[in-house]
C-alpha positions in Angstrom: 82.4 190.0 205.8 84.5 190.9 208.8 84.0 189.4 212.6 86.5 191.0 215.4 89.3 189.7 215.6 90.0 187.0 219.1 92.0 184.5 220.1 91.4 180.8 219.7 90.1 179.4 222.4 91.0 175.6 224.2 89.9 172.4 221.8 85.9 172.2 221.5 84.5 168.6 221.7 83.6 167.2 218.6 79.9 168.0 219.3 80.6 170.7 219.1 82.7 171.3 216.4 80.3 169.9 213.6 77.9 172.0 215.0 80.2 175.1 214.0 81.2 173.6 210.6 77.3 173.3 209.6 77.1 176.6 211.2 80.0 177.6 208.5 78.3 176.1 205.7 75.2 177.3 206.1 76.9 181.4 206.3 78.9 180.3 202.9 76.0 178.8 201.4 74.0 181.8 201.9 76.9 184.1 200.9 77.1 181.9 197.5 73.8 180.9 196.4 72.4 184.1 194.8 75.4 183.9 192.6 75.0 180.2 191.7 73.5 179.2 188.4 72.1 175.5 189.7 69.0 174.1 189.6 70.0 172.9 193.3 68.0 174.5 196.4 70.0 176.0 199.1 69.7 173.5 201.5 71.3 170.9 199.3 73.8 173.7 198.4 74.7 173.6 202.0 75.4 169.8 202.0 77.5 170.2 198.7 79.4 172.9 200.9 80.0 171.0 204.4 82.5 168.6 203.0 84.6 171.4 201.7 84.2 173.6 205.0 85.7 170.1 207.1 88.3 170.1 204.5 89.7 174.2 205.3 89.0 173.2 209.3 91.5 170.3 208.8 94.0 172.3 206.6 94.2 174.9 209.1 95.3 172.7 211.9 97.7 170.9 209.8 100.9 170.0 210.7 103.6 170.8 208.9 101.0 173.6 207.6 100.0 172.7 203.7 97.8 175.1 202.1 98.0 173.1 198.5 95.2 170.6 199.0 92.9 173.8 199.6 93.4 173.9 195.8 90.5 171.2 195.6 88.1 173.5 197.8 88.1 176.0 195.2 87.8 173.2 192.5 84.8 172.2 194.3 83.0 175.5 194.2 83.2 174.9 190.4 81.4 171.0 190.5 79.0 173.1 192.4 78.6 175.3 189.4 79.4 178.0 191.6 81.2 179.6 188.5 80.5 183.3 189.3 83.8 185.3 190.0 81.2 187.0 192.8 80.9 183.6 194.2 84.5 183.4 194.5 84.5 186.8 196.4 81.9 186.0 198.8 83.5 182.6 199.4 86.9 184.5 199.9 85.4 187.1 202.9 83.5 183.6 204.6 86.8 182.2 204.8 88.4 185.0 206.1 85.8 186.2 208.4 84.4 182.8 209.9 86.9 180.5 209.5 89.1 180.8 211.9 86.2 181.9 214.6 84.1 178.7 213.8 87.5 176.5 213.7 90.5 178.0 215.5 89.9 175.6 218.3 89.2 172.7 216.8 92.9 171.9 216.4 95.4 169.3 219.3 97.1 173.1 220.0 95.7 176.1 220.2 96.6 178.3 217.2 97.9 182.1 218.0 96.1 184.9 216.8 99.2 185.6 214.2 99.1 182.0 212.9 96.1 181.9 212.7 95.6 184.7 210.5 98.6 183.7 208.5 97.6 180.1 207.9 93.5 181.3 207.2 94.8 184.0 204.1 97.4 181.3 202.5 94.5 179.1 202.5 92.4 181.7 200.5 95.5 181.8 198.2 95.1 177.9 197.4 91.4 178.4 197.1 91.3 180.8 195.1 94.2 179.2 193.1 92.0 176.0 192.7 88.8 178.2 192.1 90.9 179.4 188.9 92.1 176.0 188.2 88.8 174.2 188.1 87.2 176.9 186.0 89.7 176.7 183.8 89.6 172.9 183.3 86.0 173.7 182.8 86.2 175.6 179.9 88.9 173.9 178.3 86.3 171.0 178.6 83.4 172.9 177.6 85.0 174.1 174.7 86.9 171.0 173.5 82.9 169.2 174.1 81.7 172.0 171.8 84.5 171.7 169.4 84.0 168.0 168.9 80.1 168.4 168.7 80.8 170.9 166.0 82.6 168.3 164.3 80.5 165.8 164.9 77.7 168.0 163.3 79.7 168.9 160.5 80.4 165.4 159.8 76.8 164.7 159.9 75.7 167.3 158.2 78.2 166.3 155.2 76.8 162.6 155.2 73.3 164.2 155.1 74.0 166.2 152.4 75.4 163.7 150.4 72.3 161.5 151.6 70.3 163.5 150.1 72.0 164.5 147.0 72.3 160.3 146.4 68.3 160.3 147.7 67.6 163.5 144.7 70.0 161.9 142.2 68.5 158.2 142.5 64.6 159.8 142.4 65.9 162.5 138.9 67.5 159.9 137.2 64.8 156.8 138.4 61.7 159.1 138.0 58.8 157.7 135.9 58.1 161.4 134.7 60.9 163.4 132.5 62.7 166.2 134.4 64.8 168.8 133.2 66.8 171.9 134.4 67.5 175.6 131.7 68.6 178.1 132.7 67.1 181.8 132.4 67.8 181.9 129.1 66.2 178.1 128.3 69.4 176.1 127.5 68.8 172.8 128.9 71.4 171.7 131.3 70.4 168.8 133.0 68.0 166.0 132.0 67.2 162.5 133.5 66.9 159.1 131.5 63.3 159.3 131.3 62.8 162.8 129.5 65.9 161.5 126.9 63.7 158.7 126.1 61.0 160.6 125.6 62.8 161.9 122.9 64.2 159.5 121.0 67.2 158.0 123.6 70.0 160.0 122.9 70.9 163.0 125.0 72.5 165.3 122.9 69.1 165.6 120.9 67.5 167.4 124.1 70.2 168.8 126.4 71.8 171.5 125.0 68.9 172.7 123.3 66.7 176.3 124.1 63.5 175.6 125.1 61.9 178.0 122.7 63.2 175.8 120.1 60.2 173.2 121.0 57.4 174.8 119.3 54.4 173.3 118.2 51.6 174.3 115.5 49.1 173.2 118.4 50.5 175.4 121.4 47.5 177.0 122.8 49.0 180.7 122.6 49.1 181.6 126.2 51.9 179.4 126.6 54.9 181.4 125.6 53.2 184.2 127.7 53.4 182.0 130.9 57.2 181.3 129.9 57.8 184.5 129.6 56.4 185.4 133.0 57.9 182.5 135.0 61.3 184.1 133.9 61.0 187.2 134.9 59.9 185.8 138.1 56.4 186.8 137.6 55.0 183.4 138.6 56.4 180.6 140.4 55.1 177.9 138.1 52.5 177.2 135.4 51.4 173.9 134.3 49.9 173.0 130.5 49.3 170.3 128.2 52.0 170.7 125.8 53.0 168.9 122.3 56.4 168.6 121.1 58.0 166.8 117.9 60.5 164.6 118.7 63.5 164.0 116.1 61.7 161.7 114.0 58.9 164.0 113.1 56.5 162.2 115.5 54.1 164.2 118.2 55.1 163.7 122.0 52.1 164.7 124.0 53.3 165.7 127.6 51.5 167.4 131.0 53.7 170.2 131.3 55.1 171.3 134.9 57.6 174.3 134.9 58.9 175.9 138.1 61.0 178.8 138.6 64.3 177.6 141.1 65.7 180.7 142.9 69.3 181.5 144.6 69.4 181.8 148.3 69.1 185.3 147.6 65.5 184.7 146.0 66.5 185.9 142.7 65.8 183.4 139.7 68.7 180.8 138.8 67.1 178.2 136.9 63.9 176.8 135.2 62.7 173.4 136.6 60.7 171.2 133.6 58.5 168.1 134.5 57.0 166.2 132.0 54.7 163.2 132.4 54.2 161.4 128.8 50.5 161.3 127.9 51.0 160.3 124.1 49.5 156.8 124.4 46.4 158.5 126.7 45.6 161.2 124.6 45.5 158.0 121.1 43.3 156.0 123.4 41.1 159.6 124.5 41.2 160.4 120.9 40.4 156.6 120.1 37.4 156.4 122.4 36.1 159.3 121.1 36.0 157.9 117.7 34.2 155.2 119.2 31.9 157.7 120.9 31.4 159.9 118.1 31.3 157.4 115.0 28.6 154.3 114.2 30.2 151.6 114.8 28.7 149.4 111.8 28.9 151.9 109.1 31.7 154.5 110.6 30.0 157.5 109.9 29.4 159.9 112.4 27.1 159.1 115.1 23.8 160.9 116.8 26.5 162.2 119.3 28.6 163.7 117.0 25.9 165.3 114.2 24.0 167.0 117.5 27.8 169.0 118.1 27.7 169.7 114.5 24.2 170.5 114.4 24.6 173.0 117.2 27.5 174.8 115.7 25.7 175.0 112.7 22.7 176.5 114.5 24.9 179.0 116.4 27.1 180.1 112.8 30.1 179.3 114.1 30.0 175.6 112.3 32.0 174.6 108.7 31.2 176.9 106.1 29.5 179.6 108.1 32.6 182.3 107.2 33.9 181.9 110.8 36.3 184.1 109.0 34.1 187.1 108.1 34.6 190.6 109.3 33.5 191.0 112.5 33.3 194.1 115.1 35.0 193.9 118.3 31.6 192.8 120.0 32.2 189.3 117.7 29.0 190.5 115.7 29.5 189.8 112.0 29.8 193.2 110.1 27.2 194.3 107.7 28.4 192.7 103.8 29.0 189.6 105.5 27.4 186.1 104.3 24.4 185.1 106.4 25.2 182.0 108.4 22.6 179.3 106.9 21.9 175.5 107.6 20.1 172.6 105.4 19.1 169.5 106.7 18.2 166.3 105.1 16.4 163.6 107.2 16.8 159.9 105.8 15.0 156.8 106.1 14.9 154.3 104.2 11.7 152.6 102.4 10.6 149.4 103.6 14.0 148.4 105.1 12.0 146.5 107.9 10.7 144.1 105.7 14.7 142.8 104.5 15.9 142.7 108.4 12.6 140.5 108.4 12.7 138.1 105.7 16.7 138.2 104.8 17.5 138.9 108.5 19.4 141.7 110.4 22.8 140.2 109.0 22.0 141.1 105.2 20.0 144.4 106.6 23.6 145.1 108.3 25.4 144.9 104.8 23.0 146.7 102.8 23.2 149.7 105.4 27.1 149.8 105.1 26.7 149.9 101.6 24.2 153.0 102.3 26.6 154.8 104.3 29.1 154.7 101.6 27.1 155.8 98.9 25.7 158.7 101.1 29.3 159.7 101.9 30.0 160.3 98.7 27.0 162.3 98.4 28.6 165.0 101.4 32.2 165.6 99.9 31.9 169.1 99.6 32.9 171.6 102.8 30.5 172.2 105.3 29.0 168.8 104.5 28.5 166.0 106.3 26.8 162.5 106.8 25.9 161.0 109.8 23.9 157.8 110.9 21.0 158.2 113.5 20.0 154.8 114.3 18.7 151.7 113.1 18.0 153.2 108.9 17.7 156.8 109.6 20.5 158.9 108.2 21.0 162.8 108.2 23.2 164.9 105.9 23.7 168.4 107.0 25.2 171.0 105.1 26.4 174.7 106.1 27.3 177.9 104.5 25.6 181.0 102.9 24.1 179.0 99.9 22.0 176.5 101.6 18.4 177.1 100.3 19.8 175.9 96.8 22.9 173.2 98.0 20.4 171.0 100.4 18.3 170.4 97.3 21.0 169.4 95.4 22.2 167.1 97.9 18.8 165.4 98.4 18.6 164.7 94.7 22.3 163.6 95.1 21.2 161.0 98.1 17.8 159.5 96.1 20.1 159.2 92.8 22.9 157.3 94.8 20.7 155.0 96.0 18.4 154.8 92.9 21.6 152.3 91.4 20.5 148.7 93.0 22.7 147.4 95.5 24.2 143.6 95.8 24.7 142.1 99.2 25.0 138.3 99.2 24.2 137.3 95.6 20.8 139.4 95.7 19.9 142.5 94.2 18.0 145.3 96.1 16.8 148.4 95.1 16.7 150.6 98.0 14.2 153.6 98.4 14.0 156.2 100.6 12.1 159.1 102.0 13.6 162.7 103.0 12.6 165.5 104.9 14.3 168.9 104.3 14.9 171.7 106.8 16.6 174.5 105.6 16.8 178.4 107.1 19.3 181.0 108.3 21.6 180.1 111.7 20.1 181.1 115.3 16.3 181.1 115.0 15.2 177.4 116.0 17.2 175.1 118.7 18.5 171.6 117.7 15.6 169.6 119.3 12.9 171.9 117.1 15.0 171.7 113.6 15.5 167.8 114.4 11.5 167.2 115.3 10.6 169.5 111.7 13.1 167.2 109.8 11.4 164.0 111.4 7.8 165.2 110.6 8.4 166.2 106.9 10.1 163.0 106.5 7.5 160.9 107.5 5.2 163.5 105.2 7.5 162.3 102.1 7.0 158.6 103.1 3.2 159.1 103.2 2.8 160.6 99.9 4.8 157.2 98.5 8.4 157.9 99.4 11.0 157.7 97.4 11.0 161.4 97.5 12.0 164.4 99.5 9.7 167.0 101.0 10.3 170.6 101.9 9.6 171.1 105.5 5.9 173.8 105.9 5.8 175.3 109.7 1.9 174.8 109.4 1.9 171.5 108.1 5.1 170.7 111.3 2.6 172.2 114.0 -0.5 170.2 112.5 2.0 167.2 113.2 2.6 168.5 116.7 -0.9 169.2 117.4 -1.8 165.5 116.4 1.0 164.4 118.6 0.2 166.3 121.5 -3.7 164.9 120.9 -2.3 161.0 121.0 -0.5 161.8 124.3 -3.2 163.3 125.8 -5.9 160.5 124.9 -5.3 158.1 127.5 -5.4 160.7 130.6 -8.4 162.3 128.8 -10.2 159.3 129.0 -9.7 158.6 132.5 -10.8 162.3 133.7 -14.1 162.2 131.6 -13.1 164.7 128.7 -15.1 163.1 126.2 -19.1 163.4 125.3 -21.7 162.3 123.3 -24.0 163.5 120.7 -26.8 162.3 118.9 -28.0 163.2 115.7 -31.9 162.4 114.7 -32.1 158.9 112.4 -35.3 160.1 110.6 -38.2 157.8 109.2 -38.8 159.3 105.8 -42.1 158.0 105.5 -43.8 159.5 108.2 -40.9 162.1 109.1 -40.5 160.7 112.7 -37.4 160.3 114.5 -37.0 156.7 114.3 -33.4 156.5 116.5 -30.2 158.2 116.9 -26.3 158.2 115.8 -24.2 158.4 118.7 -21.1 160.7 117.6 -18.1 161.3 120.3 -16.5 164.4 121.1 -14.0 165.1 122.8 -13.5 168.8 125.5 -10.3 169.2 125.4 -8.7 171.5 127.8 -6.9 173.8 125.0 -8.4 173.3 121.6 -12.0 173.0 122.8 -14.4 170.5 121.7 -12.8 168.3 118.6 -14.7 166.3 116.4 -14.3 162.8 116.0 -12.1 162.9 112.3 -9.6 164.8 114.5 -8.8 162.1 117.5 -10.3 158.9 116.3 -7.6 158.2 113.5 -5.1 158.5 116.9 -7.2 156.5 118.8 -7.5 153.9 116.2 -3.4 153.8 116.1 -2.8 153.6 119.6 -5.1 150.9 120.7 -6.9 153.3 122.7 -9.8 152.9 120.5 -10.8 149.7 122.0 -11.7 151.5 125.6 -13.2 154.2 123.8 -15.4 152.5 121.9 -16.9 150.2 125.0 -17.1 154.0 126.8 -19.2 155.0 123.7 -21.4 152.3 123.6 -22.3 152.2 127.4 -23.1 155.7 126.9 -25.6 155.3 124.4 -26.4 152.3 125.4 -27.7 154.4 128.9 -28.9 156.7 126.6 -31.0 154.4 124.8 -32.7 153.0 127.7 -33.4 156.4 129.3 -35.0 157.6 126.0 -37.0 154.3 126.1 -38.2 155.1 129.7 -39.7 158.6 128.7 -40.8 157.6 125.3 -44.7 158.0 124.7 -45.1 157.0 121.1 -45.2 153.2 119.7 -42.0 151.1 119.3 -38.4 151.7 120.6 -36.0 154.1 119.8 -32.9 152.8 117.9 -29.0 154.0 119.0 -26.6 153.5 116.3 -22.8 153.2 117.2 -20.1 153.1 115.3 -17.6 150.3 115.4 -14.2 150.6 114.5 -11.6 148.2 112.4 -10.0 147.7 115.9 -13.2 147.1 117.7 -14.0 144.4 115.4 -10.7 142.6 115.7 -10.7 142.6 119.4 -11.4 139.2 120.9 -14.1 140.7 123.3 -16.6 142.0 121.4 -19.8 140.0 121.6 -19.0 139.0 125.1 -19.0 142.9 125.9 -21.5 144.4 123.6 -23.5 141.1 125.6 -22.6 142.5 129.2 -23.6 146.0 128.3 -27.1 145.7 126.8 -27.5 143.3 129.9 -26.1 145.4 132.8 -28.5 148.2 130.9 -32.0 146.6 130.2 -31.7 147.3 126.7 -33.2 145.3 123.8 -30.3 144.2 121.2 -33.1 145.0 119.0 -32.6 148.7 119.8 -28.9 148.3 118.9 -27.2 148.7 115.6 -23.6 148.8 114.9 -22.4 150.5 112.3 -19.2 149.2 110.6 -17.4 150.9 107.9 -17.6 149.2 104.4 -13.8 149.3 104.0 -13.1 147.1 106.9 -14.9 144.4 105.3 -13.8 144.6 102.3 -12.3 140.9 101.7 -13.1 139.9 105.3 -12.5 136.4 106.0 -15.1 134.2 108.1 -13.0 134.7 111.1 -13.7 138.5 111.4 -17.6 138.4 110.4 -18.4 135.7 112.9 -18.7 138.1 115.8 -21.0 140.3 113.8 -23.1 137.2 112.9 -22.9 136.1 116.7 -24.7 139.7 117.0 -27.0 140.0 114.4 -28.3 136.4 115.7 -28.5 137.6 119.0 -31.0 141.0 117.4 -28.8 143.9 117.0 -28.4 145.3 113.9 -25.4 145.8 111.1 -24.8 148.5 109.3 -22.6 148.8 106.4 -21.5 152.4 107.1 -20.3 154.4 103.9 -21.2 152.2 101.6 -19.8 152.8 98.2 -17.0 154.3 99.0 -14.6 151.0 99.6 -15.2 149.7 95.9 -16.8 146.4 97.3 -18.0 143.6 95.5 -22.2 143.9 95.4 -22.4 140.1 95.5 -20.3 140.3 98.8 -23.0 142.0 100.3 -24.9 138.5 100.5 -22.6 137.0 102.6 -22.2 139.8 105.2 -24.7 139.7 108.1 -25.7 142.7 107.4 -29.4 144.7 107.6 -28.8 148.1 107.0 -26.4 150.1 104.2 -25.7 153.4 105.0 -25.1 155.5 101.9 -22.2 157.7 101.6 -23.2 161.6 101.3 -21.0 161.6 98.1 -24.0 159.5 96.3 -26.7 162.4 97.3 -24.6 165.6 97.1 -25.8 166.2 93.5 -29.7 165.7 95.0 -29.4 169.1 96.8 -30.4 171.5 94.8 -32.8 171.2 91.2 -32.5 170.1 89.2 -31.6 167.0 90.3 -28.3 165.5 89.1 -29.8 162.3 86.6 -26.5 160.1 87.2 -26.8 160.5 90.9 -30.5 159.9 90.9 -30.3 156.2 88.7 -27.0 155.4 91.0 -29.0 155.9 94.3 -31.9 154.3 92.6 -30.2 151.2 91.8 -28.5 150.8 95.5 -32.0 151.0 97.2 -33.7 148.2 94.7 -30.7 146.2 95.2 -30.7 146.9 98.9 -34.8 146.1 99.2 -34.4 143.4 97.0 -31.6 141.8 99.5 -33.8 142.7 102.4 -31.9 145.3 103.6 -33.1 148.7 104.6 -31.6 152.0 103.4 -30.1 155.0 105.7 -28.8 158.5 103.8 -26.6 159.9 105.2 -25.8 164.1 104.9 -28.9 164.8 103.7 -28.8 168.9 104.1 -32.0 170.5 102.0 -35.5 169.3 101.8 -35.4 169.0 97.9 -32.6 166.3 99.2 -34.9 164.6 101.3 -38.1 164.7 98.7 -36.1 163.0 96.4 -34.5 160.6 98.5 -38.1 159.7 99.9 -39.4 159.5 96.5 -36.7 157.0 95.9 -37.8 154.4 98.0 -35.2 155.2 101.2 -36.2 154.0 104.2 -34.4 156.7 106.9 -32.0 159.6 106.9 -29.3 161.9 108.8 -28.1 165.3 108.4 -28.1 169.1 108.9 -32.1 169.4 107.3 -33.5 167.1 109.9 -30.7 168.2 113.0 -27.5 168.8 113.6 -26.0 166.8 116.7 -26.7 167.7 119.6 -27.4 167.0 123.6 -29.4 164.0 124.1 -32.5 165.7 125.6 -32.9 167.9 121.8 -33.6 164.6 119.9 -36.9 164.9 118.8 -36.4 169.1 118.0 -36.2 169.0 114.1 -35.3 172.0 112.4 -36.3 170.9 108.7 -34.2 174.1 107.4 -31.9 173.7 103.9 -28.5 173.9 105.9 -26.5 175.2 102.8 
């Protein structure tokens, strides 16, 4: 930056000399600023600058002439981080182009040309001097600012470091978990307090040692393959539950963590271990599944526990099966190998309700303990085993290729244990009990089917007297089923109007007439089709549902009854005979409701006879014939249905408020064909004089062939039922008599 070259001019006023000095900044402000690494704008650049430009004006004019203090000019370039050895340059040619234009009058004598151009390039000299000065000063204090930061960061980074080496050492040797460090080759290096106490206190019993050395018969066998991998750097970590023995022969039971530590290069450098103790959780898991598994009054196995058994032993993979055996590589057994097989024996004990009863559950409690151990004995052999149910139901199951002969054995094993009486408390008991046996090869029925077999032929033993054991029949298990299935469905089969009626002809075998009807129930049932009475009534009669039947029945025929009565032409009423059973006649309600039907109806009681079985009175006490005297006083009839059948007492029959005996079929059946049985003939004879002479009329029933029914009529009876006169039927057939032999 050059400007010609002219002499100084007389002294400015000092109005006008500022004016030139800004006029100076703002050229060297503008000469310096695209150099300048600041975060100032040019303008306050500018104002940084016109201090220093006052300071050259001054130093030029000075007498004696000093160019020295210009030195702090070019020091104040570098405060005004005008570092840049171009600012320096362009500050240089301001100088030496404007300076001594904008301020070689400003002086008390006028400079010469020659002086002034001397005194303007000594005065770059100090300036630049200063420049170099300042910028040196700054980097020495740059420098010695960076030096003692490095040391200040080395200092801290030391104390971190050994922060956290104190914070890693305090957490290894204070953790609750063991740790331990091998190297590659599974020496152990470095263990904390915890892991030494973990096996057995002292230190040189674990560190030291190779990991491989810690072997256990119950490693799962994937574990030294993990090991294996993590070395090699195959895997990072791997975690297992691990056993180990400590020094004393005892089993330390540990969650194993082990890592793979690498270098700073990423190769592997060490194994890391963690171990978290789990001895005293895996005695209390295997504790509470004891408790989970095992009866708690007798200790044997529990349902639980049999139904894993029971399952293996159903799949061939239980105790006994030959889980050994050849196999192919599909897991199949080869052919020679044993068949898997299972036998079941199903327990319960005879009449054990009656002790917890009268001796209480306390001495029932005893007497099953003493059980359990006799039956344990019984199952010592392998693949046997002995397990308690519930309340005095026990199973014994045994496995293995052998079983259609070995359950036998071990039911005649069970009944002989307990044949040998039992003392609990002083008293002697002689316990009984009934069994039912399942036995057959492995995989053809599931748990729930082999368990529900077992419980039927059980309860098949106990009915034929228990004390015994019974071989399970699939016909005789799905008659059970059937029966079941048939009690279930009685209550909902009521309620949607499954059930019918039909009535059989009551014939008067003087004139031949039909003097009434039987009402019999059947029942339409949705799969088996219509079922006779002898197949649901047993089930109604032991589940209570009998009760509601029975009223069904008899407003029924009751209806029945009255509608025949409505349409009947001939003389004198017809008669509807219902049956009543055991339960009926127990049940509080009787009268009042047999009342409230024949009311509601418009029927006679005349017109009504209930037919009671002779067995259920057999011994009857006063309490249950007075609702069948409150009937016969009010005009229906009683008969004594199957009479001679229940062994009764003939005198008994005065006492009973009675009018009619029905004669069992079994009396007649030798009257069917001729000749006529002799025995049969004086038997029935007798029962009808006797009958007549006690006032009581006669009904046969089954009679099925017209020699029958001459006979019978010849005999004095007064009606009769069966297959010669009409089989049941629908309600508007009644009077159609077929009068055909039916056999």
């Amino acid at each position: 930056m050059m400007a010609p070259s002219q002499a100084t001019g007389p002294t400015a006023d000092p109005d006008d000399l500022e004016d030139r000095l800004r006029r100076f900044a703002t050229i060297w402000s503008r000469a310096v600023f695209p150099v300048t690494a600041t975060s100032l704008t040019r303008g306050e650049v500018e104002e940084h600058l016109l201090p220093l430009a006052r300071s050259l004006c001054a130093l030029l004019h000075a007498r004696p002439f000093d160019p020295a203090p210009a030195q702090r000019v070019g020091a104040g370039l570098v405060d005004a981080h005008c570092t840049d050895p171009d600012a320096l340059v362009r500050t240089l040619g301001v100088i030496d182009a404007y300076l001594v234009l904008y301020c070689g009058g400003a002086g008390e004598e006028e400079l010469t040309v020659e002086d002034g151009r001397t005194r303007c390039t000594r005065l770059q000299h100090a300036v630049a001097a200063g420049f170099a000065a300042g910028l040196r000063d700054r980097t020495l204090s740059e420098q010695e600012a960076v030096a003692r930061s490095a040391l200040m960061a080395r200092s801290d980074a030391v104390h971190a470091l050994h922060a956290t080496e104190t914070r890693l050492r305090a957490v290894f040797e204070g953790a609750a978990i063991g740790i331990g460090v091998a190297e590659l080759d599974g020496t152990v290096v470095e263990v904390n307090e915890t892991l030494t106490r973990m096996f057995g206190g002292l230190e040189h019993h674990v560190r030291g040692k190779k990991i491989t050395e810690w072997t256990h018969p119950e490693d799962r066998p994937h574990v030294a393959q993990l090991y294996r991998e993590l070395k090699r750097g195959e895997r990072e970590h791997f975690r297992v539950e691990k056993p180990f023995f400590r020094d004393d022969g005892t089993a330390l039971w540990t969650n194993l963590t082990m890592s793979l530590l690498r270098d700073p290069e990423g190769r592997p450098q060490y194994l890391l271990a963690l171990l978290e103790d789990t001895t005293e959780r895996r005695l209390l898991n295997l504790r509470l599944r004891y408790e989970a598994t095992h009866d708690a009054l007798t200790g044997l196995p529990n349902r639980t526990l049999f139904f894993e058994r029971l399952e293996k032993a159903l799949a061939g993979t239980g105790p006994g099966n030959g889980s050994g055996a050849p196999q192919t590589g599909s897991g199949v057994p080869q052919a020679g190998a044993a068949e898997a097989r299972f036998g079941l024996c199903y327990l319960d004990l005879d009449g054990f309700k009656a002790i917890n009863d009268s001796l209480g559950h306390a001495t029932g409690d005893r007497l099953l303990v003493e059980v359990a151990d006799r039956l344990q004995s019984c199952a010592t052999a392998p693949g046997e085993m002995v397990a308690r149910l519930g309340g005095d139901e026990f199973v014994a199951l045994t496995t293995g290729p052998d079983t259609e002969f070995e359950v036998g054995e071990l039911a005649s094993r069970i009944l002989g244990a307990l044949g040998t009486p039992i003392t609990v408390d002083g008293r002697e008991f002689t316990v009984r009990g009934s069994i039912g046996i399942v036995e057959g090869p492995a995989g053809e029925r599931t748990t729930a089917e082999v368990l529900r077999s077992a419980d039927i032929t059980m309860y098949r033993a106990k009915a034929r007297g228990g004390n015994r054991f019974e071989l399970a029949d699939p016909e005789l298990d799905e008659r059970a089923i059937t029966r079941h299935g048939l009690t279930t469905a009685l209550p909902a089969a009521l309620e949607r109007g499954e059930f019918f009626i039909e009535y059989q002809p009551l014939v008067h075998m003087g004139d031949g007439r039909v003097h009434g009807a039987e009402a019999l129930v059947r029942w339409s049932h949705p799969q088996h089709g219509v079922l006779g009475p002898d197949q649901f009534i047993p089930l109604a009669e032991h589940t209570g549902l009998i009760v509601p039947l029975g009223r069904w029945v008899l407003q029924e025929a009751v209806r029945q009854a009255c509608d025949w009565q409505q349409h009947r032409t001939e003389s004198g009423p017809l008669r509807i005979n219902v049956n009543l059973s055991p339960a009926q006649l127990q049940h509080p309600g009787l009268v009042k409701d047999t009342v409230a039907v024949l009311e509601r109806a418009g029927l006679e009681p005349g017109a009504l006879c209930l037919e009671v079985t002779e067995s259920a009175l057999i011994g009857a006490d006063e309490g249950l014939l007075q609702p069948l005297r409150q009937l016969a006083a009010l005009g229906v009839d009683i008969a004594l249905d199957d009479f001679g059948t229940g062994y009764s007492n003939l005198a008994n029959l005065r006492r009973l408020p009675v009018s009619v005996l029905k004669l069992d079929r079994s009396f007649t059946k030798g009257m069917q064909q001729a000749p006529v049985d002799p025995v049969d003939l004086k038997i029935v004879e007798g029962i009808v004089s006797l009958a007549h002479s006690l006032e009581l009329a006669v009904t046969v029933e089954g009679v099925e062939t017209g020699v029958q029914a001459d006979r019978l009529r010849e005999l004095g009876c007064d009606t009769a039922q069966g297959w010669y006169y009409a089989r049941p039927g629908p309600p508007d057939q009644l009077h159609t008599l077929s009068l055909a032999d039916a056999i």
